[in-house]
C-alpha atoms as a printed R data frame, in Angstrom:
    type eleno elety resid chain resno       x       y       z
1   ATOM     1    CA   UNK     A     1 -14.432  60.335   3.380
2   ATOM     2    CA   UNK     A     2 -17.137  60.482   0.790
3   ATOM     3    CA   UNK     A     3 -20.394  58.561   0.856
4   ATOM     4    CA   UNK     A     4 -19.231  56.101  -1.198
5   ATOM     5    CA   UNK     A     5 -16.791  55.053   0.433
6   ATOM     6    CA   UNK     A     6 -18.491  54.936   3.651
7   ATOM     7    CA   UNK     A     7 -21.369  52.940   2.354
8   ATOM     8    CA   UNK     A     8 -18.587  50.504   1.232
9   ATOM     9    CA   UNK     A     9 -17.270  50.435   4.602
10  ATOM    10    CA   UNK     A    10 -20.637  49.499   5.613
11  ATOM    11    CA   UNK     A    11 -21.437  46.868   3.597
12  ATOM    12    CA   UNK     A    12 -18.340  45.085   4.336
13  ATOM    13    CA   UNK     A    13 -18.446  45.333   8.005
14  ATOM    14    CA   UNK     A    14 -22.178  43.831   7.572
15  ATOM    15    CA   UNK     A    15 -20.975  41.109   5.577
16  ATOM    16    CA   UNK     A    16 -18.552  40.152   8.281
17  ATOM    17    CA   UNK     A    17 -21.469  40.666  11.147
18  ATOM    18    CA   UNK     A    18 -23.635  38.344   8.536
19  ATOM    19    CA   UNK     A    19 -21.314  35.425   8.178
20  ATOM    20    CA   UNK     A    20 -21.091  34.903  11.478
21  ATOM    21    CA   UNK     A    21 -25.189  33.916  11.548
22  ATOM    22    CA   UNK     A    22 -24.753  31.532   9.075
23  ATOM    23    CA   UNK     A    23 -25.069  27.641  10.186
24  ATOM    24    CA   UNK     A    24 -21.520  25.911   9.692
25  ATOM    25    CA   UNK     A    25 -21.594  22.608   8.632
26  ATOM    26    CA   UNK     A    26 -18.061  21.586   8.118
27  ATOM    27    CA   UNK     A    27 -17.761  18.300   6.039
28  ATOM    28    CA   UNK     A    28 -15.958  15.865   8.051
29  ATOM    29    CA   UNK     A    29 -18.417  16.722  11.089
30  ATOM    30    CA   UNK     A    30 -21.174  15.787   9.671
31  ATOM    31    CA   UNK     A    31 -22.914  12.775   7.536
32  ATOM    32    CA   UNK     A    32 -23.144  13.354   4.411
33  ATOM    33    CA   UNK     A    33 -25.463  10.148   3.221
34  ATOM    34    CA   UNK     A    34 -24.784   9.434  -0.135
35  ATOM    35    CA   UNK     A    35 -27.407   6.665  -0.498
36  ATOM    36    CA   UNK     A    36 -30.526   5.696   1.374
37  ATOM    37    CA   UNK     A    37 -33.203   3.051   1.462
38  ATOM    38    CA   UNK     A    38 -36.536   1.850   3.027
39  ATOM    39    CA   UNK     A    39 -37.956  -1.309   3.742
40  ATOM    40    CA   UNK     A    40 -41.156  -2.239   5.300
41  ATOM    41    CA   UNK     A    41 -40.319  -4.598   8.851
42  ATOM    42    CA   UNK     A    42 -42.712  -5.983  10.924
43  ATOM    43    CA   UNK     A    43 -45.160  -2.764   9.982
44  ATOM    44    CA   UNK     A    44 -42.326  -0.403  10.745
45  ATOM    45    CA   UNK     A    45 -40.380   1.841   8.626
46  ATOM    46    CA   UNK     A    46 -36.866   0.647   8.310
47  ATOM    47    CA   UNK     A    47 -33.746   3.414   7.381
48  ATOM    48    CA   UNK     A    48 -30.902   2.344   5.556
49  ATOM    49    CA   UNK     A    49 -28.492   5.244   4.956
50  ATOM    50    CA   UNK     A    50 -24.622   5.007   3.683
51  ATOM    51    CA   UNK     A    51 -22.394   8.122   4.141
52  ATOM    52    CA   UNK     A    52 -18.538   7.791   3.022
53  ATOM    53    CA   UNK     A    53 -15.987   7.796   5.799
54  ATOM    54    CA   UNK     A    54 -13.358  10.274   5.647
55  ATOM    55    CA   UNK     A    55 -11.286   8.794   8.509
56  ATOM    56    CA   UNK     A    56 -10.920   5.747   6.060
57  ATOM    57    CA   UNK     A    57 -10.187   6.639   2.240
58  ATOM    58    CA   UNK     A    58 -12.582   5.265   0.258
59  ATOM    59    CA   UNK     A    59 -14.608   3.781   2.445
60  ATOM    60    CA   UNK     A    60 -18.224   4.289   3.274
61  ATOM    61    CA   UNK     A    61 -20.359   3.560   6.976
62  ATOM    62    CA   UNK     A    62 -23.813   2.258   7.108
63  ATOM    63    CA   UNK     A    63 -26.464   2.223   9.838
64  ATOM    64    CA   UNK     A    64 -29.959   1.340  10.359
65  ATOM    65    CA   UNK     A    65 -32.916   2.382  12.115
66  ATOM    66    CA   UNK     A    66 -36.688   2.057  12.879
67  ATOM    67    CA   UNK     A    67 -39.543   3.575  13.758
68  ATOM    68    CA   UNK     A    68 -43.875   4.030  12.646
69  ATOM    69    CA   UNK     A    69 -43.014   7.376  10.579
70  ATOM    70    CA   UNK     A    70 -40.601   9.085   8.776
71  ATOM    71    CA   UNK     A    71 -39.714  11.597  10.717
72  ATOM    72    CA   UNK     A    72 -39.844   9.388  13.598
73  ATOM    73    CA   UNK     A    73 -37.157   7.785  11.601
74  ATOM    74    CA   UNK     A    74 -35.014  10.619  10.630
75  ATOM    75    CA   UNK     A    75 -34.321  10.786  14.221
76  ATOM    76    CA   UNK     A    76 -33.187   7.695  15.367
77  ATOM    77    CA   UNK     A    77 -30.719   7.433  12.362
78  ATOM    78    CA   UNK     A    78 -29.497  10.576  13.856
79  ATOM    79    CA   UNK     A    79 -29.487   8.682  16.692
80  ATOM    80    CA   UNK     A    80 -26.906   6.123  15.611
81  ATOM    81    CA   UNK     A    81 -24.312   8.622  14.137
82  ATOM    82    CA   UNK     A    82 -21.878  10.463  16.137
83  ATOM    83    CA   UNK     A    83 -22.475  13.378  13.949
84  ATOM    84    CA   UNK     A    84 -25.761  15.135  12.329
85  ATOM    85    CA   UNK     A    85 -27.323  13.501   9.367
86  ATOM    86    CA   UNK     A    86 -27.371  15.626   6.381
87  ATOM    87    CA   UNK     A    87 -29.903  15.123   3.179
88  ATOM    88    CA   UNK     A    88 -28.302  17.534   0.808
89  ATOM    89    CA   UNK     A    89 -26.057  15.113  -0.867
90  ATOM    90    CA   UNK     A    90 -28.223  12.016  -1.289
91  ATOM    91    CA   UNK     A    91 -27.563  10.435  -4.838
92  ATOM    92    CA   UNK     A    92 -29.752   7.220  -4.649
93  ATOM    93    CA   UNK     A    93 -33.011   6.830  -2.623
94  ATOM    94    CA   UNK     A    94 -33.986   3.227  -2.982
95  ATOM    95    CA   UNK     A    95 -37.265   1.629  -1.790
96  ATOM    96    CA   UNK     A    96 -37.674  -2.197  -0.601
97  ATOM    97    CA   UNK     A    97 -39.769  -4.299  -2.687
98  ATOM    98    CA   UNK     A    98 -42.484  -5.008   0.154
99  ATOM    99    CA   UNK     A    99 -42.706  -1.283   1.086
100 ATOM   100    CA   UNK     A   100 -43.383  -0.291  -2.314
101 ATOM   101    CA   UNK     A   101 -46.043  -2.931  -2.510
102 ATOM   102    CA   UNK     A   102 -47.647  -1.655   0.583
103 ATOM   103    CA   UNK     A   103 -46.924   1.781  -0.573
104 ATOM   104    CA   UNK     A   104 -45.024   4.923  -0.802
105 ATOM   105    CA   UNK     A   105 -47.555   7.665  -0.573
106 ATOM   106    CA   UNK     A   106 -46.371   8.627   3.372
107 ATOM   107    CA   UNK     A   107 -42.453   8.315   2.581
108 ATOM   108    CA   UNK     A   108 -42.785  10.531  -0.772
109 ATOM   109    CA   UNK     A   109 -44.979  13.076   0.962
110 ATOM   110    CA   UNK     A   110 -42.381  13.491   3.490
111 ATOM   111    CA   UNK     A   111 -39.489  13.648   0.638
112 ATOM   112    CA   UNK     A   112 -41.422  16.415  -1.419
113 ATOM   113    CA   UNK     A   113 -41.455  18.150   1.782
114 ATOM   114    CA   UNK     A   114 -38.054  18.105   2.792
115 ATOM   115    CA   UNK     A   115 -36.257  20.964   1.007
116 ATOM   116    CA   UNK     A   116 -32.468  19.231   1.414
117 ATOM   117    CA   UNK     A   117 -33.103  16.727  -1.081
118 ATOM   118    CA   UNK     A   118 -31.385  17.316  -3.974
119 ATOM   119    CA   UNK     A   119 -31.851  16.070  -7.337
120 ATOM   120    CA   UNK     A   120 -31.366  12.245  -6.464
121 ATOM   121    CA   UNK     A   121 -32.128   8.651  -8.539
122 ATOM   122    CA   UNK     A   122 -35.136   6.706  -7.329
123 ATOM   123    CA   UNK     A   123 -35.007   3.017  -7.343
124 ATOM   124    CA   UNK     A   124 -36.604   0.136  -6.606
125 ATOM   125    CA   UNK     A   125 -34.731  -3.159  -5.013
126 ATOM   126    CA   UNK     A   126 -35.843  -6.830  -5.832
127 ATOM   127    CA   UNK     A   127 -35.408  -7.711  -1.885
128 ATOM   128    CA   UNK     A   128 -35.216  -5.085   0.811
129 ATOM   129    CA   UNK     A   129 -33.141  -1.992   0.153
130 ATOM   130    CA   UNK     A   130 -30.675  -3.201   2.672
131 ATOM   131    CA   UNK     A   131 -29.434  -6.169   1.026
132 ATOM   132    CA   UNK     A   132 -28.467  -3.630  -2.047
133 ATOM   133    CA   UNK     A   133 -27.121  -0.862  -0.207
134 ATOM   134    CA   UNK     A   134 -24.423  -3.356   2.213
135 ATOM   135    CA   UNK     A   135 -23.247  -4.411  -1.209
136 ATOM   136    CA   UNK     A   136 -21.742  -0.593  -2.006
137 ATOM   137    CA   UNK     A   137 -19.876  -1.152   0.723
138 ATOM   138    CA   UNK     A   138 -17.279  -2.873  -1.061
139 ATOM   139    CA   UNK     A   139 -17.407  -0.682  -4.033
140 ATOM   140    CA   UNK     A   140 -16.109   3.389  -4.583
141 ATOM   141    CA   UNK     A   141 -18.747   6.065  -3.131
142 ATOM   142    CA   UNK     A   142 -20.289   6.796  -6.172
143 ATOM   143    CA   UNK     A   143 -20.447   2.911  -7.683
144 ATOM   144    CA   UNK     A   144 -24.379   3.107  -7.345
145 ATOM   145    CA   UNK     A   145 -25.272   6.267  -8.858
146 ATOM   146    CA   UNK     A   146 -22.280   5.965 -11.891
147 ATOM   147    CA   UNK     A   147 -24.024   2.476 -12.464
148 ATOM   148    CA   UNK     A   148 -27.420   4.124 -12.884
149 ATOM   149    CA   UNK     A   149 -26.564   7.147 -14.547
150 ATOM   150    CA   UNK     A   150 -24.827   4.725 -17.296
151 ATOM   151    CA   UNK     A   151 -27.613   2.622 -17.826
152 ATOM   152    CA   UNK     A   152 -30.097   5.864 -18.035
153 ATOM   153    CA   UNK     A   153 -27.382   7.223 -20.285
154 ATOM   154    CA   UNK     A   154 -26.491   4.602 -22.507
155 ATOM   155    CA   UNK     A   155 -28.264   0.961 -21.424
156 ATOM   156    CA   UNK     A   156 -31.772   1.520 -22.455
157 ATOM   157    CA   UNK     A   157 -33.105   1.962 -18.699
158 ATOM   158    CA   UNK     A   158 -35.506   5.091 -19.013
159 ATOM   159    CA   UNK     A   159 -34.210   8.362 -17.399
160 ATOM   160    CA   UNK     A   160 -35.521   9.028 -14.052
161 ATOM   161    CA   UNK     A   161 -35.036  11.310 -10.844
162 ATOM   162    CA   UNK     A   162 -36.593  12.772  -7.888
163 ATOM   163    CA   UNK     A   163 -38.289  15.688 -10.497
164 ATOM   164    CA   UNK     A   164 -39.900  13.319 -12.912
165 ATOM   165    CA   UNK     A   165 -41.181  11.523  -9.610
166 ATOM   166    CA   UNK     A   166 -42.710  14.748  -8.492
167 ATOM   167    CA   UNK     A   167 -44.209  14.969 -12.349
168 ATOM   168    CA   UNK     A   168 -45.494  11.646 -11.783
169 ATOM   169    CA   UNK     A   169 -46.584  11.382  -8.563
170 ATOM   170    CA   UNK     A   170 -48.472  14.592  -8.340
171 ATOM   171    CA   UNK     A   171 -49.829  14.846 -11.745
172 ATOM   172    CA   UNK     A   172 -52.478  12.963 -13.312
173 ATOM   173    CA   UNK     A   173 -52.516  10.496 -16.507
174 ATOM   174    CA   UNK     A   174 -49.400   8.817 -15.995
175 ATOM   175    CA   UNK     A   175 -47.787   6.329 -13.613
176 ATOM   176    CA   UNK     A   176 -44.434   6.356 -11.955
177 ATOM   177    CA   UNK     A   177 -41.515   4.118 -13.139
178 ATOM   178    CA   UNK     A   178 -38.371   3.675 -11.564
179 ATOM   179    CA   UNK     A   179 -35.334   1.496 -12.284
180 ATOM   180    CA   UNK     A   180 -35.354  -2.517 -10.444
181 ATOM   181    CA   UNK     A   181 -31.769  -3.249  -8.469
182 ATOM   182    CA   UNK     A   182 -31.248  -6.985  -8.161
183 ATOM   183    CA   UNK     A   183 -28.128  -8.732  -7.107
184 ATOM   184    CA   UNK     A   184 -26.519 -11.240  -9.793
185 ATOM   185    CA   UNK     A   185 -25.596 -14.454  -8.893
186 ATOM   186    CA   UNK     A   186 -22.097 -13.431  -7.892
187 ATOM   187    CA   UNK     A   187 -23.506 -11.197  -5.437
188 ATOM   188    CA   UNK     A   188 -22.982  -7.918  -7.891
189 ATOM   189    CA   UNK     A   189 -25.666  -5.050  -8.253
190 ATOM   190    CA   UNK     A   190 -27.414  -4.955 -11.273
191 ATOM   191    CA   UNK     A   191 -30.338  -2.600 -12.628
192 ATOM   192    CA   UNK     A   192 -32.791  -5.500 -13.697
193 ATOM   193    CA   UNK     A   193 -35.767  -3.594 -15.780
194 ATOM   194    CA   UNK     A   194 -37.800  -1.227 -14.121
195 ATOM   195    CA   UNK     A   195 -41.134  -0.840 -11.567
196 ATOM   196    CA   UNK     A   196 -44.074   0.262 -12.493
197 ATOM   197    CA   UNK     A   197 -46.443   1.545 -10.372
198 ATOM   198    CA   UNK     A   198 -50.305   2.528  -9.785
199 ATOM   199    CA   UNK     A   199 -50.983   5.405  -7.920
200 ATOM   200    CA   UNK     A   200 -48.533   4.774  -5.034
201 ATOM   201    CA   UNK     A   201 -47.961   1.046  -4.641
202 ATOM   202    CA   UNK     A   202 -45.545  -1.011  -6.726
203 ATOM   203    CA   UNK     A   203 -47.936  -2.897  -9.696
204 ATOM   204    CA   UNK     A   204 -45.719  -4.688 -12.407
205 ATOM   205    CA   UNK     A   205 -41.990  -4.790 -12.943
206 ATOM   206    CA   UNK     A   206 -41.160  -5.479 -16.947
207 ATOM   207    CA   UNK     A   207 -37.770  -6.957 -18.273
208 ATOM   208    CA   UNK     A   208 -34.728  -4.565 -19.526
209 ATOM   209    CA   UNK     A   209 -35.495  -5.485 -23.301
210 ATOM   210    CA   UNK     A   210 -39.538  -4.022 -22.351
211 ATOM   211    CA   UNK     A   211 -37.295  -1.074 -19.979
212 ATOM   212    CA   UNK     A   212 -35.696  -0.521 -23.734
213 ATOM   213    CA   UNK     A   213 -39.259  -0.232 -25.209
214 ATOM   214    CA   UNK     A   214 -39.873   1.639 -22.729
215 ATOM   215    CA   UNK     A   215 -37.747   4.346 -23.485
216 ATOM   216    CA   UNK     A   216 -38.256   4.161 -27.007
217 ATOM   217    CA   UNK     A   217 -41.614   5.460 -26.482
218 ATOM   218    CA   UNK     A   218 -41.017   8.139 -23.813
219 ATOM   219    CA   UNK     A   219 -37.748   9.906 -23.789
220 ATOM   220    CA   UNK     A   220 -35.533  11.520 -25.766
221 ATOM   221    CA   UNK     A   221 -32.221   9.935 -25.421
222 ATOM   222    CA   UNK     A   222 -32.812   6.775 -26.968
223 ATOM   223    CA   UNK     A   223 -29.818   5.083 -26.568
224 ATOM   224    CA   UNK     A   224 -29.858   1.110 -25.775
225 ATOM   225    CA   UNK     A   225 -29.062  -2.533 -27.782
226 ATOM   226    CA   UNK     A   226 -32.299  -4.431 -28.803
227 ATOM   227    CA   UNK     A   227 -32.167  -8.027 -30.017
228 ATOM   228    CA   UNK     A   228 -34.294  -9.640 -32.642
229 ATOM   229    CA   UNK     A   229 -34.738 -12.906 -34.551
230 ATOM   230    CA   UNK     A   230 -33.614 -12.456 -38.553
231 ATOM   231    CA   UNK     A   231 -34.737 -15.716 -40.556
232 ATOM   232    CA   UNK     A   232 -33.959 -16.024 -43.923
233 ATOM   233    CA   UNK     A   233 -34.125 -18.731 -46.135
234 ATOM   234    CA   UNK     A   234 -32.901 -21.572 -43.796
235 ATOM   235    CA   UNK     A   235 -30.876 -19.203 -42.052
236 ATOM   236    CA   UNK     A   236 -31.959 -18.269 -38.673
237 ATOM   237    CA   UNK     A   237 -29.957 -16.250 -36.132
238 ATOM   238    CA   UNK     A   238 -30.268 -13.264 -33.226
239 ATOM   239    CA   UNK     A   239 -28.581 -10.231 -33.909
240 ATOM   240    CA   UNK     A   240 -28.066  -7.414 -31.676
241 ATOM   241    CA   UNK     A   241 -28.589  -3.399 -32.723
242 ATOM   242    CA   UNK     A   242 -27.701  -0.717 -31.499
243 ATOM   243    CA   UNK     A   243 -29.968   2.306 -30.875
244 ATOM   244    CA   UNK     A   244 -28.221   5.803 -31.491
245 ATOM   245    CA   UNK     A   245 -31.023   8.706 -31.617
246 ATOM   246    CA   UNK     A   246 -35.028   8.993 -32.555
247 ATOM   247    CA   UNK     A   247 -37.892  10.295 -32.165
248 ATOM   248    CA   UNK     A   248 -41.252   9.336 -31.318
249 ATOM   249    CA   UNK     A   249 -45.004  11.159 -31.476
250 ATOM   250    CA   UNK     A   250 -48.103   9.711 -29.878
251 ATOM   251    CA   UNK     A   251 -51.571  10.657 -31.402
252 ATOM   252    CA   UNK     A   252 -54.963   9.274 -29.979
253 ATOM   253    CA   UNK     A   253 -57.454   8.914 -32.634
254 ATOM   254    CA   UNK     A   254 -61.391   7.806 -32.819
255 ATOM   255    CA   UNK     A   255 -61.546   5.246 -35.025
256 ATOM   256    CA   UNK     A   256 -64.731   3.303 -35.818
257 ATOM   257    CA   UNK     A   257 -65.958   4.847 -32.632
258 ATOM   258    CA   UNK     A   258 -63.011   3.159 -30.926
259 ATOM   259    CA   UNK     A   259 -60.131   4.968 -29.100
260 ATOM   260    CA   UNK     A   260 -57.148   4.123 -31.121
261 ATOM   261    CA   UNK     A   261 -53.374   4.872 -30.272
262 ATOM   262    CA   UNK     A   262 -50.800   5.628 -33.026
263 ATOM   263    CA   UNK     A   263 -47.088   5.928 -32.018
264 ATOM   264    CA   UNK     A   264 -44.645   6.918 -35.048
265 ATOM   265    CA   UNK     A   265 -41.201   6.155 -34.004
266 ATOM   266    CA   UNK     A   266 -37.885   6.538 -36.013
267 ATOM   267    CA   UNK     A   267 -34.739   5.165 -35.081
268 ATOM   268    CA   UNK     A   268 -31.092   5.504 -35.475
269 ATOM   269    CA   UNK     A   269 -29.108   2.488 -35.574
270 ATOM   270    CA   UNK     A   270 -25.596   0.659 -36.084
271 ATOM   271    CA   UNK     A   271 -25.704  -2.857 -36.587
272 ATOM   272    CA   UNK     A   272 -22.374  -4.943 -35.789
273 ATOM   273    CA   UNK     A   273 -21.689  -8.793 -35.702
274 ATOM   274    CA   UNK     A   274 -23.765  -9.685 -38.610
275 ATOM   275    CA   UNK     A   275 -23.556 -13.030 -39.414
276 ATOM   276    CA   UNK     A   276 -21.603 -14.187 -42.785
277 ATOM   277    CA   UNK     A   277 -25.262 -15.097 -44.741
278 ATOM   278    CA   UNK     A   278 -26.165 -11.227 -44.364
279 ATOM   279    CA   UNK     A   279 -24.487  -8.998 -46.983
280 ATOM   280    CA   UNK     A   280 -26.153  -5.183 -46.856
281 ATOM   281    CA   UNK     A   281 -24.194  -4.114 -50.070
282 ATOM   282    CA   UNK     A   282 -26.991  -6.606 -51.156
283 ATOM   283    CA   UNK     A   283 -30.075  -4.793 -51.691
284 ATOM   284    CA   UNK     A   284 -32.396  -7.939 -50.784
285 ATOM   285    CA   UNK     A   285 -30.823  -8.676 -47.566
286 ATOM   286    CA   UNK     A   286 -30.488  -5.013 -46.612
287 ATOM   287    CA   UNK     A   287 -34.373  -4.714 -46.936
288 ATOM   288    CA   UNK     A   288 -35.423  -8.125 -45.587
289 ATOM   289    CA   UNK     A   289 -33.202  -6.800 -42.332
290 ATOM   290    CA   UNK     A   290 -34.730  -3.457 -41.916
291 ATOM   291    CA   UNK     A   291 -38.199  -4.795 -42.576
292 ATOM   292    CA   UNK     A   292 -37.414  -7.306 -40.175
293 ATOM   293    CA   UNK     A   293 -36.475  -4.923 -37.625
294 ATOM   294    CA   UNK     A   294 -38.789  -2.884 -37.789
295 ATOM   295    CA   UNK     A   295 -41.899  -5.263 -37.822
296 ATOM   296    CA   UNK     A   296 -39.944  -6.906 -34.380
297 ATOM   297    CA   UNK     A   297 -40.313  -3.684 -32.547
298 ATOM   298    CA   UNK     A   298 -43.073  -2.089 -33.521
299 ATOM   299    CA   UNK     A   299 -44.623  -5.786 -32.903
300 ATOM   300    CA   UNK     A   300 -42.766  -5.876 -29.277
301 ATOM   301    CA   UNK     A   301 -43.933  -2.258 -28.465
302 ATOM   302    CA   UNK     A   302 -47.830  -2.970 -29.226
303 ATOM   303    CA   UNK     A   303 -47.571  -6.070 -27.311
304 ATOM   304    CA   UNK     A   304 -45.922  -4.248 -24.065
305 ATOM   305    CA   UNK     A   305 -48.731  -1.036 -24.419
306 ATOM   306    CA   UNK     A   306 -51.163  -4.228 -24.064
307 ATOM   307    CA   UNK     A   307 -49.440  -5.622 -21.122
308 ATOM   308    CA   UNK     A   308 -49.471  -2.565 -19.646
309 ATOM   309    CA   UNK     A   309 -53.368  -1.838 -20.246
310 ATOM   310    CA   UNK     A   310 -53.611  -5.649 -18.999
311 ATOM   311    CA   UNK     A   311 -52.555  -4.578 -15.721
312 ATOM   312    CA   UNK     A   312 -53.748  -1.358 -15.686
313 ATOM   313    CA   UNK     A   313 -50.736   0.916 -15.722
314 ATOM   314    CA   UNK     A   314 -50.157   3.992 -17.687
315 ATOM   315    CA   UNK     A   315 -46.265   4.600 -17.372
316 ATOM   316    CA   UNK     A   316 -46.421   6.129 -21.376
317 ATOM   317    CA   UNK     A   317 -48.547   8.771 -19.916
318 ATOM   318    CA   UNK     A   318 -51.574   8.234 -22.436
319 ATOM   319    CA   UNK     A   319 -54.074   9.491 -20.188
320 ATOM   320    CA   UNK     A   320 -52.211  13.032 -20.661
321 ATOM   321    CA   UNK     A   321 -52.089  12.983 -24.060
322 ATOM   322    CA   UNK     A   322 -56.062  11.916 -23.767
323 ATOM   323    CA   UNK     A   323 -56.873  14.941 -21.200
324 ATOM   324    CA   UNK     A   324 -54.980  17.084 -24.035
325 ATOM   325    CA   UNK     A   325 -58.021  16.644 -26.392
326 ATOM   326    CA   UNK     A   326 -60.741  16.791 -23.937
327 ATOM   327    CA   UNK     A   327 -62.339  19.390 -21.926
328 ATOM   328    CA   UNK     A   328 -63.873  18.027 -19.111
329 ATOM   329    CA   UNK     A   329 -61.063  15.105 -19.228
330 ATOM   330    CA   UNK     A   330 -61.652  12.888 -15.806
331 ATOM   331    CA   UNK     A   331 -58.935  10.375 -14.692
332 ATOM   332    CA   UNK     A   332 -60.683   8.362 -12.724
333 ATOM   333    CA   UNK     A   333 -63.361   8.049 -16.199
334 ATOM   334    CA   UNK     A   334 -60.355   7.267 -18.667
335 ATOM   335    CA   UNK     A   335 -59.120   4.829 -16.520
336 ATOM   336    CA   UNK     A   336 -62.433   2.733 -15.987
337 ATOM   337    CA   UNK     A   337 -64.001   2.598 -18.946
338 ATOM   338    CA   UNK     A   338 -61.647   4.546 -21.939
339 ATOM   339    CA   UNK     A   339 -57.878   3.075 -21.405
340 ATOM   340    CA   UNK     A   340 -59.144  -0.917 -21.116
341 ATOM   341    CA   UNK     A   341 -60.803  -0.700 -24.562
342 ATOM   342    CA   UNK     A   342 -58.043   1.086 -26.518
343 ATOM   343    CA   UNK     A   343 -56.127   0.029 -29.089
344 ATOM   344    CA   UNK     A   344 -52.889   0.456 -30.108
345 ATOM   345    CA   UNK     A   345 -50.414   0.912 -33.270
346 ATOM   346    CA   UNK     A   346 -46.794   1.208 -33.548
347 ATOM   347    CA   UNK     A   347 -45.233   2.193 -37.002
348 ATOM   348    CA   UNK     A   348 -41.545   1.946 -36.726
349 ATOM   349    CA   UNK     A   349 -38.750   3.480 -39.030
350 ATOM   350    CA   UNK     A   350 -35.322   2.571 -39.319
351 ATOM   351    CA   UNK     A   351 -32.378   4.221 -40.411
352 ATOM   352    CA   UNK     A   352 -29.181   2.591 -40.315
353 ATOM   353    CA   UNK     A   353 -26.478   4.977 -40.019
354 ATOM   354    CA   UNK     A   354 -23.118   2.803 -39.314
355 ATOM   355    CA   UNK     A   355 -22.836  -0.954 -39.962
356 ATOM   356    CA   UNK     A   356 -19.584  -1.742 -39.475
357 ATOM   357    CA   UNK     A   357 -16.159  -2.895 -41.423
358 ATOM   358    CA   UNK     A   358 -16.986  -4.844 -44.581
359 ATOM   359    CA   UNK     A   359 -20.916  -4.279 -44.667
């Protein structure tokens, strides 16, 4: 035999050795959760995880635990389930609306730090994360995270995961957001608008139309229906557009010795269901709308970057786009005594690019 071939020899017969090291997990032996949440209870830390159930087609198990800490409460869930609890293929980590008020800062430490989370959707729940999570019960495995993916994707809910949490979290200038569950009144889940938070506790939760602003400000997809009010003449009516693509840029500017924030935005729509009064072959009523739409959102989007200086939140990330520009930027300075005096200006542009049959 020549080297080669015993070196091959080798390698193989290692690899075989090797395997055998490795720790097995086979799927149907352990508990794969696929969603988990946390509530606050009587000042302990409640665990609410949901795994499918492969001895019952699709059908998922949930169980419940408590303890002071997280870790604490890693183990007693394990303690519940007949077979180890695995983190790898969590979709959805939601948070109860009192924890997040109290605050998150121990339960995302101990996240970051666990290395089997995967990339998963963060979410906040209008009640405790319980009464969310025993509704996916009755749905497929994946209901929750296809639900949030589509309104991140397509519903004007701004995209966000476990990595834009770590952005958030441990970076400074900007505030984490998440998505709001609710339940409808037919007992359905629903992502109602998003929470905003300061530092690590829950602050302000806005509606879906301010989510939609939201986005329009901050990401890149910019995908989502926004409603306005078109009067004209004695006409008077809501109508519904649809946002295709954009972009946005955010400049801070001294003006008049006064911190002033412009926001250029351009939009891609399609308009459908116009009423019978608007005609866009007409050149008047095809500017009136535009201006009209325009003015709406750039009026809606000042008026939300004031709400959100109101209660002093920073989910556009303004304080990074302030440290940017300054050298010895301080957060703890821009947030006292430069973000409450700012101002702010939104200049919108729309293009329409579809407007449906016989428009």
């Amino acid at each position: 035999m020549t080297n080669n071939t015993l070196i091959r020899i080798g390698c193989v017969v290692l690899f075989f050795f090797l395997s055998g090291c490795i720790p097995k997990s086979i799927v149907d032996e352990v508990s794969l959760m696929h969603y988990v949440g946390f509530d606050r209870e009587n000042s302990m830390l409640k665990g609410v995880v949901v795994y499918p159930n492969y001895a019952q087609k699709n059908n998922s198990s949930l169980i419940t635990a408590n303890a002071r800490n997280p870790s604490s409460l890693k183990m007693e869930l394990g303690h519940k389930s007949q077979y180890n609890v695995e983190m790898g293929q969590v979709r959805v980590i939601i948070f109860g609306d009192e924890l997040s008020r109290y605050g998150l800062s121990q339960m995302l430490d101990a996240i970051c730090k666990d290395p089997k989370y995967g990339i998963a959707r963060i979410a906040i729940s209008s009640g405790s994360s319980k009464d969310v999570l025993e509704k996916t019960l009755n749905e497929s495995p994946l209901y929750l995270i296809d639900l949030l993916d589509k309104s991140m994707g397509n519903e004007g809910i701004p995209n966000t995961d476990l990595h834009t949490m770590y952005d958030q979290f441990f970076g400074s200038g900007i505030d984490m957001y998440f998505p709001n569950l609710n339940l409808d009144s037919d007992g359905k889940i629903i992502v109602d608008g998003m929470a905003i938070f300061k530092k690590n506790k829950l602050q302000y939760k806005i509606s879906d139309k301010e989510a939609l602003l939201l986005k329009l400000l901050t990401d890149k997809n910019k995908r989502g229906t926004y409603d306005f009010n078109l009067n004209k003449n004695d006409h008077n009516t809501n109508i519904g557009v649809e946002t295709l693509y954009g972009k946005h840029k955010t400049n801070i500017i001294n003006e008049n010795h006064e911190e002033k924030v412009k926001i250029n935005l351009v939009l891609n729509i399609e308009l459908e269901g116009l009423p019978d009064w608007v005609v866009l072959k007409k050149e008047n009523d095809y500017t009136s709308l535009k201006y009209s739409l325009q003015k709406s959102i750039s009026s809606e989007a000042e008026s939300l970057l004031r709400t959100f200086q109101a209660n002093e939140v920073d989910p556009v990330g303004l304080g990074r786009i302030h440290r940017t520009k300054h050298k010895n930027w301080s957060e703890n300075n821009f947030y006292e005594n430069i973000y409450p005096k700012m101002t702010f200006e939104v200049n919108t542009k729309v293009i329409i690019r579809q407007a449906g049959v016989g428009k």
